[in-house]
C-alpha positions in Angstrom: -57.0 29.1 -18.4 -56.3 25.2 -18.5 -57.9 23.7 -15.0 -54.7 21.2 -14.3 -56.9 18.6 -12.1 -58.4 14.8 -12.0 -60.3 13.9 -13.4 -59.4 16.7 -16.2 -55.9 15.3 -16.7 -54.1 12.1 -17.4 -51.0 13.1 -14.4 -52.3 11.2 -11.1 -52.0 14.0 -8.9 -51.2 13.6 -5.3 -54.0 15.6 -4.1 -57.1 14.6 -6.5 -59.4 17.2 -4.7 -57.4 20.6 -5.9 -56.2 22.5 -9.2 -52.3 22.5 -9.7 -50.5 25.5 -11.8 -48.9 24.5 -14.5 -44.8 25.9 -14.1 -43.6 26.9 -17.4 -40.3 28.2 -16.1 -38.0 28.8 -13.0 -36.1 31.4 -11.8 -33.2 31.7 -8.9 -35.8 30.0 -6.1 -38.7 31.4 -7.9 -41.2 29.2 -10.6 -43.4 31.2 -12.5 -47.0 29.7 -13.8 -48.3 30.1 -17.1 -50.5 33.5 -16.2 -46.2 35.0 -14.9 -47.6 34.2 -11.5 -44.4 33.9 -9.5 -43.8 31.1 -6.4 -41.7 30.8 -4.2 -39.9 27.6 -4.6 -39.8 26.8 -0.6 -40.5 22.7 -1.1 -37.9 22.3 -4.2 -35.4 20.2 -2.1 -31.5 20.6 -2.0 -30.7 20.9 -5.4 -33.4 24.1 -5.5 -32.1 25.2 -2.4 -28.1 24.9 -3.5 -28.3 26.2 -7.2 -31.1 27.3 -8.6 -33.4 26.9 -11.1 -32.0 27.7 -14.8 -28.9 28.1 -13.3 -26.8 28.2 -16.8 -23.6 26.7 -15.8 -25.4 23.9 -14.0 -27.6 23.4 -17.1 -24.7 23.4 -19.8 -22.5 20.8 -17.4 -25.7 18.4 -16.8 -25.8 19.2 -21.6 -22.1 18.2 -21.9 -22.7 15.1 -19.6 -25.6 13.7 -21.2 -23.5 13.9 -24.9 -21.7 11.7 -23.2 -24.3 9.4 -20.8 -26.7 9.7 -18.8 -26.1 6.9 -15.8 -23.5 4.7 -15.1 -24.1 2.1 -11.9 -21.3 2.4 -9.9 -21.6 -1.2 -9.1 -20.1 -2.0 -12.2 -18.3 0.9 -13.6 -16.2 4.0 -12.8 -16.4 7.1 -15.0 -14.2 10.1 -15.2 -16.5 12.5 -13.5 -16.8 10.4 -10.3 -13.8 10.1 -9.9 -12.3 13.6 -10.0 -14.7 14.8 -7.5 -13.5 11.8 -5.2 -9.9 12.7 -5.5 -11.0 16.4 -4.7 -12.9 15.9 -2.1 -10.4 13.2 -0.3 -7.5 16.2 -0.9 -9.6 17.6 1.9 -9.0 15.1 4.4 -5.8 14.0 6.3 -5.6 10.7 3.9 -5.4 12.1 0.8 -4.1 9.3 -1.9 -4.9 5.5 -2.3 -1.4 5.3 -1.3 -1.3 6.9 1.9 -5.0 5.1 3.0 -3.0 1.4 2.1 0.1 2.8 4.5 -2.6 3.8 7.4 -4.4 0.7 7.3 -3.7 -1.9 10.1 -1.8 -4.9 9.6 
């Protein structure tokens, strides 16, 4: 077994003073080392917490994105994705078209 530690490593750990398993896969909310030792993935955040790791749709929408590109800064450009999910989720509110918000805005 690898010890995954400084000064054994190149990664600058964020605790020099301890071994790290090394995560060859994930699971549901489960990571698994490279010995099968299964974790519970309690500190993955809210993208963990949501979805999932491997979760197969997610994974072949994030593929079909990225064969198209990776990052586009909204302070310069729009992209199809963005704005679907801003028309669906302002379908949810009261003001639902661009129309409607320029009729409900004071004169």
């Amino acid at each position: 077994m690898t010890d995954y530690r400084y000064p054994d490593s190149h990664v600058f750990y964020r605790k020099l003073g301890r071994s790290y398993p090394r995560i060859v896969r994930g699971e549901g909310c489960w990571l698994y080392d490279e010995q099968g030792k299964g974790y519970l993935d309690a500190v993955g955040g809210a993208y963990v917490a949501n979805l999932g790791h491997s979760n197969p749709e997610i994974a072949e929408a994030l593929a079909r994105q990225a064969r198209e590109f990776g990052y586009v800064s909204a302070t310069a450009f729009t992209h199809g994705p963005v704005e679907e999910l801003a028309s669906r989720a302002s379908s949810t509110s009261s003001i639902s078209s661009p129309a409607a918000r320029k009729r409900s805005r004071p004169p």
